[in-house]
N, C-alpha and C positions, 0 to 999 in steps of 0.2 A: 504494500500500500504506500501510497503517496501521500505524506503532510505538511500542511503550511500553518507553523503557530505562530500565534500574536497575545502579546500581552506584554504585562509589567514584571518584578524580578521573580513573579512564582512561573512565571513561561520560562526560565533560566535554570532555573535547582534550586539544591538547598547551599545554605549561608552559615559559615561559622558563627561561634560565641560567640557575642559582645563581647568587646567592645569592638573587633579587627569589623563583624559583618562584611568578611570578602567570599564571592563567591566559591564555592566548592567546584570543582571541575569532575567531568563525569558523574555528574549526580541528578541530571534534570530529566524530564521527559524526553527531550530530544537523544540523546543518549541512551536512553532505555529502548527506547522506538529501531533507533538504528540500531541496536546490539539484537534486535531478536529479526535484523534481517530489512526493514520498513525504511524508503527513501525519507528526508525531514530537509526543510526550511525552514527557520528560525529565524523570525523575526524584530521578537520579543527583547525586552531593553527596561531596566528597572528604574521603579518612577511612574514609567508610560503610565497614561491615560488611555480610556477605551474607546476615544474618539481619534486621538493621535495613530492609534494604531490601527484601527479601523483607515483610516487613510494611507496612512505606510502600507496597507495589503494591495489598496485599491492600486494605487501607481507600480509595486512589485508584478504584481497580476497580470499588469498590462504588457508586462515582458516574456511570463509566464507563469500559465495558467492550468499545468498540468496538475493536480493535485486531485487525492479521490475526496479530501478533509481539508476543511480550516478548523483549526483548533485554536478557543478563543479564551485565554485565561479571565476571567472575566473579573476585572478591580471598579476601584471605587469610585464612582461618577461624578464624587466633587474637586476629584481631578482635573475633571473634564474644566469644569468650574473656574478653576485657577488657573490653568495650560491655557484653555481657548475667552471661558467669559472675561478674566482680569486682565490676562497677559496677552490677546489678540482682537482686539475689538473687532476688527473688519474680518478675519476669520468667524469671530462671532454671529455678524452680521446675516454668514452667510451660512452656519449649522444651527446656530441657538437664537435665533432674530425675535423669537418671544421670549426670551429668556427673562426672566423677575425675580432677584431675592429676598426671601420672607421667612419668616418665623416657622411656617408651614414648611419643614423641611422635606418631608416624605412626599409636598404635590412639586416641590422644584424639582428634586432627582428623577419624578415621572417624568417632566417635561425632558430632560437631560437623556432621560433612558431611552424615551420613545424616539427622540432625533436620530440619538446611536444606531436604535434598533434600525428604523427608517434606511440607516443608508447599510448597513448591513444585507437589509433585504433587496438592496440594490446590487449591491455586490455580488450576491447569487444571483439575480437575477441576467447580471451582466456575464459572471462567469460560469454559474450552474456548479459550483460548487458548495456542498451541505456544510452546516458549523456541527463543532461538536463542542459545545459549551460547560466551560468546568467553572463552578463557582470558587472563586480565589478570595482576596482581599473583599470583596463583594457580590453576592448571590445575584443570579441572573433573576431581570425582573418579569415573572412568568405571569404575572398579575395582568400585565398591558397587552396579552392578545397580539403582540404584535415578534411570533414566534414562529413565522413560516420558513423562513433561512434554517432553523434548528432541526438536524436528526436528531443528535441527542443531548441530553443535558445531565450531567453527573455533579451531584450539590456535593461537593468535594469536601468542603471545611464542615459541613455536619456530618458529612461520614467519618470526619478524624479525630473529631472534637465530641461526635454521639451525642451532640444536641438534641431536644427533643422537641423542638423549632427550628424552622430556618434561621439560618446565619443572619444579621443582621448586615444592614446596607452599609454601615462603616466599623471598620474594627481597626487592625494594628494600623496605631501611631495616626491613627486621626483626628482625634483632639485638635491637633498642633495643626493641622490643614485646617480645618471645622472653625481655628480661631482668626484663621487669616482671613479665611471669607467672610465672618461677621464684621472685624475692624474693617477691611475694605468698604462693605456696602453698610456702614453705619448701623449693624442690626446689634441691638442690645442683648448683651450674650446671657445674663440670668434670664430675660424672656425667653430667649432659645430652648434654654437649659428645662425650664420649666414645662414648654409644651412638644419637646420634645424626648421627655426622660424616659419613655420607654425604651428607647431606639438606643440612648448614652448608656443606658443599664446594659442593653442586652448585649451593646458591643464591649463594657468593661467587663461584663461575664468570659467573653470571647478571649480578652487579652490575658486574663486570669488564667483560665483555662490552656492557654498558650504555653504560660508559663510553667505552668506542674509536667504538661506532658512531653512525655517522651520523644513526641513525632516531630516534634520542633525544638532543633537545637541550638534554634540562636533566638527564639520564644517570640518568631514572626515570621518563620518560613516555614516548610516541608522536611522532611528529614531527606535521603537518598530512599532510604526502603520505601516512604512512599509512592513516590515518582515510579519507582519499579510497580508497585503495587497498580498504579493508576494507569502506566503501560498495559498492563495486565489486561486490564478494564477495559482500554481502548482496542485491543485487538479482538478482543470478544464481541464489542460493537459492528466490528468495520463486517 
């Protein structure tokens, strides 16, 4: 089989301890994929946002297109936020042009998520080629109907973490992003804090939970065994 991943540093491997957090070599999916035989493009670049990369495939694409999978690590959308709303206005203009920040945190990343998806679905639709979408730093938002691009979809971080809820929409080291976007757009951050505390809970849960387990050994990434394990996964898919 043929794959094209995209994503932020969980599309790369896993990450030593803190404090070095340098990456691991032979420890990612891409590496697991090639070792049992399977061509891999490798995209993916840590940091990225799901809109940046969603772009980096669109233009890679266009040079070639042979793939049976995109494989789409799927992070946090207030990246998107920061990379394109703060730091690109006229890039904004042209993916996020109703974009609004508000206290109402869960109806902005709808709007952010449904663009994504939007041109995702373009993407297949240009290339005809299926996602196979793994919930990373952020669970895919399967809510908005807007999931025709997806064969499949593997909720990755509750299968490692054995949540008994999905993953929330921001988890490791989001705080510290969550607080740039409020000082940016003037939003008072105890209001945030306030109507949005189930979302702050579920994702401190998350980082908690990071930290005791085993699978993550730098207490925000994957360990190597999973990656293999998720290779696993994917060829049982394909």
């Amino acid at each position: 089989m043929k794959y094209f991943i995209i994503g932020d540093s969980w599309g790369c491997g896993s990450y030593n301890r803190k404090p070095l957090m340098k990456l691991r070599l032979y420890t990612g999916l891409e590496y697991n994929l090639v070792q049992r035989g399977h061509s891999v493009t490798n995209i993916s670049v840590g940091g990225a946002g799901n809109f940046g990369q969603l772009r980096h495939a669109y233009w890679s694409l266009k040079e070639n297109a042979d793939y049976d999978f995109i494989v789409w690590f799927h992070t946090e959308s207030l990246r998107d936020i920061i990379e394109i709303c703060m730091q690109n206005p006229e890039e904004q203009k042209i993916q996020f042009p109703a974009f609004e920040m508000h206290t109402d945190f869960n109806q902005v990343l709808d709007y952010v998520d449904a663009q994504n998806y939007k041109y995702a679905q373009q993407l297949y639709k240009t290339y005809g080629i299926p996602f196979i979408v793994i919930d990373g730093q952020a669970p895919f938002n399967i809510e908005l109907g807007l999931d025709n691009f997806v064969k499949h979809h593997i909720k990755w971080l509750k299968q490692l973490l054995e949540l008994n809820t999905d993953s929330p929409r921001y988890s490791f080291g989001s705080w510290q992003k969550i607080r740039s976007i409020l000082s940016y757009y003037n939003i008072n951050e105890k209001k945030f804090i306030i109507e949005n505390l189930k979302e702050l809970d579920a994702s401190e849960l998350v980082i908690k939970l990071g930290q005791i387990s085993n699978l993550f050994p730098d207490n925000g990434h994957p360990s190597s065994d999973c990656f293999s394990l998720l290779a696993d996964q994917i060829e049982l898919l394909g």
